[in-house]
ROPASE-816862 format. One line per 5 residues: number of its first residue (from 1); their letters; for each residue y, z, x of N, C-alpha, C. Coordinates in steps of 0.2 Angstrom, whole numbers, plus 5000, padded with zeros to 4 digits. Atoms other than C-alpha are relative to their C-alpha. Layout:
<rs>
NUM	A	Y:Z:X:Y:Z:X:Y:Z:X ~ ...
</rs>
This chain:
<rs>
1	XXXXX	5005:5000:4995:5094:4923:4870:5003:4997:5006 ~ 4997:5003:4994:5099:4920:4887:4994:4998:5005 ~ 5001:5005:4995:5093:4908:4902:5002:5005:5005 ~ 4998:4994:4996:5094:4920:4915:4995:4999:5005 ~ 5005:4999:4996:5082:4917:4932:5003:5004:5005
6	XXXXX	5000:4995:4994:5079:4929:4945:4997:4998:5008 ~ 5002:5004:4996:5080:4925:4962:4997:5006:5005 ~ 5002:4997:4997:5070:4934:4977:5008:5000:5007 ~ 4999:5000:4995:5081:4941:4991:5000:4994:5005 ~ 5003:5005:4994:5081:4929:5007:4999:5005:5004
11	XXXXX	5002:4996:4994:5072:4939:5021:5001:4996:5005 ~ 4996:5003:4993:5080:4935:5039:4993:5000:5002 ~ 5007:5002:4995:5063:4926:5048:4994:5001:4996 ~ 5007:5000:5003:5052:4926:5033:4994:4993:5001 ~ 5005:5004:5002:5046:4910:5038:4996:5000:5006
16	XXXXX	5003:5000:4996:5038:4917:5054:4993:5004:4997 ~ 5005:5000:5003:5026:4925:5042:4997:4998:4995 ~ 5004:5004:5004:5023:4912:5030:4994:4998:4999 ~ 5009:5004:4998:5005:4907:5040:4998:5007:4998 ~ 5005:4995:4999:5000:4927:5036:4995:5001:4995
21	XXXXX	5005:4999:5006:4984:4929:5026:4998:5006:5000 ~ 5000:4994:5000:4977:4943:5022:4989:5003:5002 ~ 5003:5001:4995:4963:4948:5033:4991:5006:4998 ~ 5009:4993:5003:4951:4966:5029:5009:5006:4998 ~ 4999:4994:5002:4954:4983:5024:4999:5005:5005
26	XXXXX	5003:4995:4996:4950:4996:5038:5000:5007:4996 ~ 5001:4994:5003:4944:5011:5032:4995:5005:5005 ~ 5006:4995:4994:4937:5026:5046:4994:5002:4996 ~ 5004:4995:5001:4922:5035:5044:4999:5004:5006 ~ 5002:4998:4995:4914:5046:5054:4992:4998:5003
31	XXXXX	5005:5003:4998:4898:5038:5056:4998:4994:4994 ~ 5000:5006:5006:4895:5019:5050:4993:4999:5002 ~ 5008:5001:5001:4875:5020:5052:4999:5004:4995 ~ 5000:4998:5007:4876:5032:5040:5003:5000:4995 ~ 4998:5001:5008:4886:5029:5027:5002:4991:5000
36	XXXXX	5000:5007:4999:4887:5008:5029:4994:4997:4995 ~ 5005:5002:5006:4874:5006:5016:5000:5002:4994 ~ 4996:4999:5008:4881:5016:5004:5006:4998:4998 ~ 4993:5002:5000:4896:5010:5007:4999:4994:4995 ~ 5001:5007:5002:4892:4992:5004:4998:5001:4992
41	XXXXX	5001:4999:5008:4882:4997:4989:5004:5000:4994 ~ 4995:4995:5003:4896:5007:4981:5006:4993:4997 ~ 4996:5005:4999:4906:4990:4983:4997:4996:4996 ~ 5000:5006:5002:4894:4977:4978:5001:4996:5006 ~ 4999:5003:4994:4896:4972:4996:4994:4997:5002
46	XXXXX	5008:5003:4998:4884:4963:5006:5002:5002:5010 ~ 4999:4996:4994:4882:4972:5026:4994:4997:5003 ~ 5008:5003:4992:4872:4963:5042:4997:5008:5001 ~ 5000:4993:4999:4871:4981:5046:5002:4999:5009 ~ 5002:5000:4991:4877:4974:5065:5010:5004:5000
51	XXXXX	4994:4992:4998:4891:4988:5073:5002:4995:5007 ~ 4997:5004:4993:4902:4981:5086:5004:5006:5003 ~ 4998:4997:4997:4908:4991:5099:5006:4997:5004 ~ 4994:5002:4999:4925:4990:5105:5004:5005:5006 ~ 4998:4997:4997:4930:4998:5120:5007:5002:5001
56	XXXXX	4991:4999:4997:4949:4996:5121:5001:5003:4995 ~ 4998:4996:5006:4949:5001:5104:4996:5007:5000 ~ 5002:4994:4997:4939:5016:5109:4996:5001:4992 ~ 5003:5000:5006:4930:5012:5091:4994:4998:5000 ~ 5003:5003:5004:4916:5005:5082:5002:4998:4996
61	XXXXX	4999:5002:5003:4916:4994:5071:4994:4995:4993 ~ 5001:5003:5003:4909:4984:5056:5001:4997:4994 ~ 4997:5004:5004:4911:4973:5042:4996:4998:4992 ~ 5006:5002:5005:4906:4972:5023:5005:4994:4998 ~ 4997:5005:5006:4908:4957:5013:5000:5000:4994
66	XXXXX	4996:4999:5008:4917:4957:4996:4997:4993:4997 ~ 4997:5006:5002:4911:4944:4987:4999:4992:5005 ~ 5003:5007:4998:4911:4924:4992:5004:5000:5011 ~ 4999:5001:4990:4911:4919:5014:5009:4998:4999 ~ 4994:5001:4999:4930:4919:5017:5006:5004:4998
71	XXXXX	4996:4998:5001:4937:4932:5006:5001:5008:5004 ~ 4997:4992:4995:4946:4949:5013:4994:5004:5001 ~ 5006:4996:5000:4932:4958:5020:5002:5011:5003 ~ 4999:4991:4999:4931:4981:5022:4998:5001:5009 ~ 5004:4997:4997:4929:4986:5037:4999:5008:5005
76	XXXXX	5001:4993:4999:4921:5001:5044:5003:5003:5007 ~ 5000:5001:4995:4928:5009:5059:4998:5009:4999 ~ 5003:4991:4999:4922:5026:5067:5002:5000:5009 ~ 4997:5000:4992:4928:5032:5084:4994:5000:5004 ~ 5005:5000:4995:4916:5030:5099:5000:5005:5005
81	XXXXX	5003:4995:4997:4918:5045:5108:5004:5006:4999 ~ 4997:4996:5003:4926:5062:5106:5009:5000:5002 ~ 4993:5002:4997:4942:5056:5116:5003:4995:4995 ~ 4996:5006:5004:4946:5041:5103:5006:5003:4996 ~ 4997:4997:5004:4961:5043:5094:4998:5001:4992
86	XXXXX	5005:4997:5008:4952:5041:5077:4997:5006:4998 ~ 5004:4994:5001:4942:5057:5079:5004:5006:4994 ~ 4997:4995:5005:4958:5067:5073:5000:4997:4992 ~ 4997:5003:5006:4959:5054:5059:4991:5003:4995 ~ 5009:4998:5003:4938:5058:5055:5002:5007:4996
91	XXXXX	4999:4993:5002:4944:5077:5056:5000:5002:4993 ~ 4995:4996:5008:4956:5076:5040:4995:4996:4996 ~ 5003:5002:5006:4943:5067:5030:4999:4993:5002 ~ 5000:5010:4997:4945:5048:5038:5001:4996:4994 ~ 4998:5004:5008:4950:5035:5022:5003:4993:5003
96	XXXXX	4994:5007:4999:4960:5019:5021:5004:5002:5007 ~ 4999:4997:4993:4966:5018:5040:5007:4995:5000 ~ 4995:5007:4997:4976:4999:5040:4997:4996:4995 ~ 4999:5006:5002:4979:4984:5032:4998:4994:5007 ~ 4998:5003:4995:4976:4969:5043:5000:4991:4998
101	XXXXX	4998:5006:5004:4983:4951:5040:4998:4997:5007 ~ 5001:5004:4994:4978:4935:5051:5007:4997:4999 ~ 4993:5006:5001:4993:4925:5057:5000:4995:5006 ~ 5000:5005:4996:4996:4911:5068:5004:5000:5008 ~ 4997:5002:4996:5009:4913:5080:5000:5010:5001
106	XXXXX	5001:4994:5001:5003:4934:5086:5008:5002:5002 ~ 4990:4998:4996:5023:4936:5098:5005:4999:4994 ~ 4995:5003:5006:5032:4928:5082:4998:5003:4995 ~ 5004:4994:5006:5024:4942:5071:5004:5004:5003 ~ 4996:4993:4997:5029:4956:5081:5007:4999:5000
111	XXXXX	4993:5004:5002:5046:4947:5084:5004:5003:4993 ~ 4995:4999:5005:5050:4949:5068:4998:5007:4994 ~ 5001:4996:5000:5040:4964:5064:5006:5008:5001 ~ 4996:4995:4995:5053:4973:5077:5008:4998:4997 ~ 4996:4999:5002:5067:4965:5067:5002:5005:4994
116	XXXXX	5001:4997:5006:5062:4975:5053:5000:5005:5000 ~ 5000:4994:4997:5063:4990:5061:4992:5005:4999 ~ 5006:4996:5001:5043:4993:5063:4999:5001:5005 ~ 5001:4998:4994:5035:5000:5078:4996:4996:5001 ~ 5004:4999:4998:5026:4993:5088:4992:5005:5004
121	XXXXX	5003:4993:4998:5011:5004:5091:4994:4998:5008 ~ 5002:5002:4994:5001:4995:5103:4999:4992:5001 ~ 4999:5008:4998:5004:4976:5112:4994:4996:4997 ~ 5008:5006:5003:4990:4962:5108:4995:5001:5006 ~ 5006:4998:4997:4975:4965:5116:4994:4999:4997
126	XXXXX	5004:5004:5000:4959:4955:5116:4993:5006:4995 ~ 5005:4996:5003:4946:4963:5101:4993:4998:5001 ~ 5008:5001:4998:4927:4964:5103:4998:4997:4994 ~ 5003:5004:5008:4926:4959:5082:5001:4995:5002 ~ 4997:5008:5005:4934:4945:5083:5000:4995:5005
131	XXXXX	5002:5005:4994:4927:4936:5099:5007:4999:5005 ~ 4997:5000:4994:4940:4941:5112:5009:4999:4996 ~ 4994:5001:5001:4955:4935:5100:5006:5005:5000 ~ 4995:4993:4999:4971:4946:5101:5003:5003:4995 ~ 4996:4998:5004:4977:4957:5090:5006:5006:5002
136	XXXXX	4993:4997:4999:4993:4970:5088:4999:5005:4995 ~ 5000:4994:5005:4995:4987:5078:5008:5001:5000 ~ 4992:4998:5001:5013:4990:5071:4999:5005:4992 ~ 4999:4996:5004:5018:5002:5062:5007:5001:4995 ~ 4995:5002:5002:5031:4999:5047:5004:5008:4997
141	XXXXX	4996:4996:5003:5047:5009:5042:4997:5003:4994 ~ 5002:4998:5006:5036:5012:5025:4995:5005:5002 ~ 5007:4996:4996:5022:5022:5036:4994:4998:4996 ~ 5005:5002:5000:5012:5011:5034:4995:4995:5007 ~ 5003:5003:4996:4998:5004:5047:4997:4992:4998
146	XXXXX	5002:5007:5003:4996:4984:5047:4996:4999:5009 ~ 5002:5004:4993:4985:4975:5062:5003:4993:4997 ~ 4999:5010:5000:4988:4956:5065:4997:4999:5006 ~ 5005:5006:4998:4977:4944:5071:5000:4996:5000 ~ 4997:5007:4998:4980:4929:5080:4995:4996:4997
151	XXX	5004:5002:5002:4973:4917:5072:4995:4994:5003 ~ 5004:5004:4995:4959:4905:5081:5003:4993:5001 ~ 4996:5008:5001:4966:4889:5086:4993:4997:5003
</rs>
């Protein structure tokens, strides 16, 4: 028998995302008045039924809760007018959109997001959920869609 442990990699600048937690799920639809109740349902979710409107995001928005006050919550997004760019995403069937993580320090995110050769997709910019805080859209070498979320100081 052998003694043998396994060590992780070191990642350059992983301790600029050691504050990241893990935040919701976004998933599109095409209308969250209508399906928002069965949604929740379907989950065992609990839903205010309230929609936030997000201009810069060119979306709507809402939020089911999983479960107890603080864990990762789903939330719904639908495009707000037929220019959104979600609309194409509604077309193909709309589904799981992004990931979105909270973190502490939003420039020290991307920072090190960009050392990792993900894209930025669009800078920080002030959301209508989350009471004006900033978030960031990148896009990683795995094609996959993450937001981040400055986290409230």
């Amino acid at each position: 028998m052998t003694n043998e442990t396994t060590t992780q990699p070191e990642v350059q600048g992983a301790t600029e995302v050691a504050s990241a937690t893990f935040h919701h799920v976004g998933f599109v639809v095409g209308s969250i008045s209508q399906l928002g109740s069965n949604f929740a349902r379907s989950l065992g979710a609990e839903w205010d039924g309230q929609i936030i409107h997000d201009p810069l995001q060119q979306a709507r928005v809402t939020f089911l809760q999983c479960g107890e006050s603080g864990n990762p919550t789903i939330e719904l997004v639908e495009p707000d007018s037929e220019e959104s760019p979600l609309k194409k995403f509604v077309a193909k069937g709309g589904g799981l959109h992004h990931i979105c993580y909270e973190v502490d320090r939003l420039e020290a995110q991307l920072d090190f997001c960009r050392k990792q050769g993900s894209l930025i997709v669009r800078k920080p910019l002030p959301a209508a959920a989350f009471q004006g805080r900033r978030i960031a859209w990148v896009y990683t070498k795995q094609k996959l869609l993450v937001e981040y979320l400055e986290r409230q100081r």
